[in-house]
C-alpha positions in Angstrom: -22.8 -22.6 4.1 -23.0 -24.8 1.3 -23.6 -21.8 -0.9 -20.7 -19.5 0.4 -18.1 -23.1 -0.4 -19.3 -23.3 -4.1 -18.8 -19.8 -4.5 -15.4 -19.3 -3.0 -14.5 -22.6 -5.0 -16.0 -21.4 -8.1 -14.1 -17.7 -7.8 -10.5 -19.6 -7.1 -11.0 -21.3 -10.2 -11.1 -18.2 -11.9 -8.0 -17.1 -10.3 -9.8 -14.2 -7.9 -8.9 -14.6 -4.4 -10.0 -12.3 -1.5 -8.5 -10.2 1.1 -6.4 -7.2 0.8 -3.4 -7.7 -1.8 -0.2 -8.0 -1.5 2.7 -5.4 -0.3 5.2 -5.8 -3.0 9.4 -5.1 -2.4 8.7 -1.7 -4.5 5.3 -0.2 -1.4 7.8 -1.8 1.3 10.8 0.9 0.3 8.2 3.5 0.1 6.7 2.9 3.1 10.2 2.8 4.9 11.6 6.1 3.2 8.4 7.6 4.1 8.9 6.6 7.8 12.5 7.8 7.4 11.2 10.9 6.0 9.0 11.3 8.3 11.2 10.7 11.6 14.2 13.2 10.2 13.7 17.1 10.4 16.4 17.9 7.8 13.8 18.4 4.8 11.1 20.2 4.6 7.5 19.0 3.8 7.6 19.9 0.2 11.4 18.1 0.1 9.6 15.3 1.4 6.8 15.2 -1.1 8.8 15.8 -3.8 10.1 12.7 -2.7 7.5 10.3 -2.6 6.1 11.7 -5.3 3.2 12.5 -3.6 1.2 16.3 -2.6 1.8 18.4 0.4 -2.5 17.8 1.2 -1.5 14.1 1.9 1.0 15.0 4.7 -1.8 16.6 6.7 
């Protein structure tokens, strides 16, 4: 345990911290047109794609 303490302590004082990072303001409206997206059925996949910016294989 003793181990596992100096590490952790030894990687915050290089500023690296675990877990999964943040969701920044910018992956929050992406993730809420996507939903919006998703949800309406006035544009088609490709519309949809086109706008996130992302392929049609990533839909599926």
């Amino acid at each position: 345990m003793e181990c596992i303490l100096a590490g952790m302590a030894a990687a915050r004082a290089l500023d690296r911290v675990g877990g999964q990072p943040r969701i920044d303001q910018k992956i929050k409206r992406i993730i809420s047109l996507a939903a919006t997206l998703y949800s309406s059925e006035k544009y088609t996949t490709n519309q949809k794609c086109e706008q996130l910016h992302i392929g049609s294989k990533a839909t599926h």
